[in-house]
FIZAZA-672269 format. One record per residue (C-alpha): x, y, z. Coordinates in steps of 0.1 Angstrom, whole numbers, plus 5000, padded with zeros to 4 digits. Layout:
BEGIN
XYZ;...
! end
This chain:
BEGIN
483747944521;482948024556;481648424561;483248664584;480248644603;480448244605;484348284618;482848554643;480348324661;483148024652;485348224677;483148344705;481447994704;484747844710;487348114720;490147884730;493048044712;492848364731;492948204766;497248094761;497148484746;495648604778;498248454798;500148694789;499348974803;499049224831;502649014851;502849374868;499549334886;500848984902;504249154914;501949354932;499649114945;502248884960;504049204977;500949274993;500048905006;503948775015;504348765046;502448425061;502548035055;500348045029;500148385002;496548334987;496648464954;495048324926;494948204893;494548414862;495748584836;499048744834;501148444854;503648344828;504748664820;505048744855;507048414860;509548504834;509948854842;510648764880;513748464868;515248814852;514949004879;516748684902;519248634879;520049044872;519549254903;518548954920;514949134937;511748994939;509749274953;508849574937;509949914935;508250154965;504650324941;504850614968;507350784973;508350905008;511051045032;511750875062;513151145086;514651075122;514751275150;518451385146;517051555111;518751265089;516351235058;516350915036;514550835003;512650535011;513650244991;510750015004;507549884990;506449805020;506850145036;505450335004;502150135006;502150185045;502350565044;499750555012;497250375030;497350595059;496950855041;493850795022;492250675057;493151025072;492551255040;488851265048;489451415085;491451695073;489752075076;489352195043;489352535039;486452515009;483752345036;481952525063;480652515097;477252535103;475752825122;472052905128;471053325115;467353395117;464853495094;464053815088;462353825058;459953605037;459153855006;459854144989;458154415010;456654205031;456554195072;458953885091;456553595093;458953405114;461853385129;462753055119;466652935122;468352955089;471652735079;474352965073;477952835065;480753025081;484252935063;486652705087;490152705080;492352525059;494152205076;498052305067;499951995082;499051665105;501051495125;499951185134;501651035161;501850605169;503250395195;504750035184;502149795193;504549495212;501649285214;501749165182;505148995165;506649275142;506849115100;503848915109;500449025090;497149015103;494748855082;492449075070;489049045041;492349075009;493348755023;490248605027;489448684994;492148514984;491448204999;487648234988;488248314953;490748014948;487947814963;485647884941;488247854907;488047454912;484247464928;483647634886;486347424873;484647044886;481447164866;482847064833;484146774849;480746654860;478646784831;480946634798;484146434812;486246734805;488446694837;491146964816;490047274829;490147124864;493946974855;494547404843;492747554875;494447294903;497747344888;497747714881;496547744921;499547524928;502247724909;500248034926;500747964959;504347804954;505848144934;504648344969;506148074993;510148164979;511348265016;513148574997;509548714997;510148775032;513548875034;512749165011;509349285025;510449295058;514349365054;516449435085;512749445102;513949465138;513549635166;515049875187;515050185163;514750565166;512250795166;511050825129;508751075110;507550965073;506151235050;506151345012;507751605022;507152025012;503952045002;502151745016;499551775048;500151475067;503251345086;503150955107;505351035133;506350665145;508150695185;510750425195;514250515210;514050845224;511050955232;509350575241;510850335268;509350055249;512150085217;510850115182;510749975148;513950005128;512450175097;515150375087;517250035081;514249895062;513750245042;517650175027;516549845014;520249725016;520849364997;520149105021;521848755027;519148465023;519848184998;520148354968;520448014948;516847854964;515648184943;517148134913;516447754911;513147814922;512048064899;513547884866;511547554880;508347774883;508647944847;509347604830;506147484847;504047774839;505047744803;504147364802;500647514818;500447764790;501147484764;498247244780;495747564780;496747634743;495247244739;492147364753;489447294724;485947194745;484047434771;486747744768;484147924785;485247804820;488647884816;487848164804;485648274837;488048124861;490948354846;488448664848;487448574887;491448504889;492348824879;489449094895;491048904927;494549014917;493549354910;491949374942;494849294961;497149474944;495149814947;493549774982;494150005011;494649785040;495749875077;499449865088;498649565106;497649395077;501449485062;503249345093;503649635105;501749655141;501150035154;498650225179;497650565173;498050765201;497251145195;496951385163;498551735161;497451985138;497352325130;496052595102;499852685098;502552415091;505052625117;502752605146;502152265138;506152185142;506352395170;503352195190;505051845175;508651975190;507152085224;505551755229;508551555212;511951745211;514251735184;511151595162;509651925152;513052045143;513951755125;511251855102;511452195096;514152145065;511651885051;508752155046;510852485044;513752355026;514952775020;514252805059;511552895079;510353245092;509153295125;508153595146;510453705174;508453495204;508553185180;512353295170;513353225214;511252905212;513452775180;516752895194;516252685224;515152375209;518352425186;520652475216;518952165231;519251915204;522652115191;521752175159;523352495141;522352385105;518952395105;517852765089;515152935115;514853325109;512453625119;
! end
């Protein structure tokens, strides 16, 4: 009778029935991945772990609510320059606002840090004369950062709903690359051509689930342009604003965000979806039988899923530019202050009707303002003919 230690090394000598267990797992990390990749030809993502699941959970989203993309992980306002708010609905402009954000966190003025200022020496030791007067580093407090508004241009250049390429899609096409380079090696070494077989067609399926055109229709809905003047923010309480110009305040017209923050059900060919996706999950389940069949050199399945899936997990995380999204801005100037009220009333003197389209998004009970402020807000508010937005002394 074999010993618990014989069925141990048994297992790890030949861990084959895990690998159709593995499968299994982690399908939210592939919805992810394939939001952030749609958008080209080709949607490099490979291999791994987690794709059937992922391939039966998206042929019930088709056939209920009929979605392929995920729901937004940030969640944002999308605010024009008339002071109508929207809860964004898109993935795409969650991520875009995210990303942003971490890239500008680190250029915010923190109240905790200091500015450096040279003090002399005027002492060395207890009762003891100056030896020196030698520059000492002294930090002098520098105040807090309240709100930044970070203002962009739409870059025309550049096609709007077409990515750049950037190193997550390169990493893609590298890391599929390398799958069959590992997956030959059996091939060449014992005649096992299976894991080759597994590897080819789990990079076929791959690419073929990101290809549905609905991808696109989703990530990019209503993407057009011609739109207004937007602002996206958290809202009360958060320090950065992306103040996005287009009709308005631009003569070259803007993005129309506000249609592609409402996420409203597009056309498309619902029924290439549907029939797609229940071909692709009956395919990935005839690949998760064959892997379950897998007896000799588990091993290289085993490290072609891993690679598969640290590649996933880096696209699904990474904080990439807007061009890299599809969507193509230029930054053009910052405006900041230490309170959030001065830093409205610089955004509405350089952009009217912006900085009052804002001030219900971070004082939602109304904001208080001294008298010389209070003439400044009354004629902005006779200018833009607002007599709803709260402004008091």
């Amino acid at each position: 009778m074999p010993s618990v230690a014989d069925d141990v090394r048994t297992q790890w000598r030949s861990p084959s029935d895990i690998l159709s267990f593995l499968l299994l797992l982690g399908p939210d990390v592939i919805k992810q991945a394939l939001a952030q990749l749609t958008g080209g030809p080709i949607v490099p993502i490979a291999f791994s772990f987690g794709w059937v699941a992922y391939s039966v959970n998206a042929l019930l989203s088709v056939l209920g609510d009929g979605q392929l993309m995920p729901e937004p992980d940030t969640a944002v306002s999308v605010v024009n320059a008339n002071g109508h708010q929207r809860s964004n609905r898109s993935w795409t402009i969650g991520r875009l606002f995210r990303d942003f954000e971490h890239r500008t966190e680190s250029k915010l003025t923190d109240g905790s840090l200091g500015a450096t200022v040279l003090a002399k020496n005027t002492c060395s030791e207890k009762n003891a004369k100056p030896k020196s007067q030698l520059p000492v580093a002294v930090s002098s407090p520098r105040k807090r950062e309240a709100l930044r508004v970070t203002v962009f241009n739409v870059d025309v250049s550049k096609v709007p709903g077409h990515p750049t390429w950037d190193f997550v899609y390169y990493l893609g096409v590298l890391v599929i690359l390398t799958q069959i380079g590992i997956a030959i090696i059996p091939w060449g070494l014992y005649g096992n051509y299976l894991p080759f077989i597994v590897t080819f067609g789990g990079n076929a399926l791959s690419l073929l689930s990101g290809m549905l055109p609905q991808w696109m229709e989703e990530k990019f809905a209503n993407y057009k342009t011609e739109g207004w003047t937007v602002s996206i923010t958290r809202g009360n309480g958060s320090r950065h604003v992306m103040l996005i110009l287009g009709k308005g305040h631009v003569r070259n017209f803007g993005l129309d965000l506000e249609i592609m923050a409402a996420q409203s059900r597009q056309g498309g060919n619902k029924l290439l979806t549907r029939f797609g996706s229940i071909l692709l999950a009956a395919l990935w389940t005839v690949l998760l039988i064959t892997v379950t069949g897998t007896k000799q050199e588990p091993w290289y399945l085993l490290g072609i899923g891993t690679l598969g899936m640290i590649q996933n997990l880096t696209a699904a995380g990474a904080t990439r530019s807007a061009s890299a999204l599809g969507i193509h801005l230029k930054e053009i100037e910052t405006i900041t202050d230490t309170k959030v009220s001065a830093a409205l009333r610089k955004t509405e003197s350089r952009y009217p009707k912006v900085g009052l389209s804002l001030v219900t998004i971070f004082f939602p009970g109304g904001m208080q303002v001294s008298d010389d402020e209070m003439k400044f807000w009354d004629g902005a508010k006779e200018r833009a003919g607002d007599n709803n937005t709260l402004i008091r002394k």
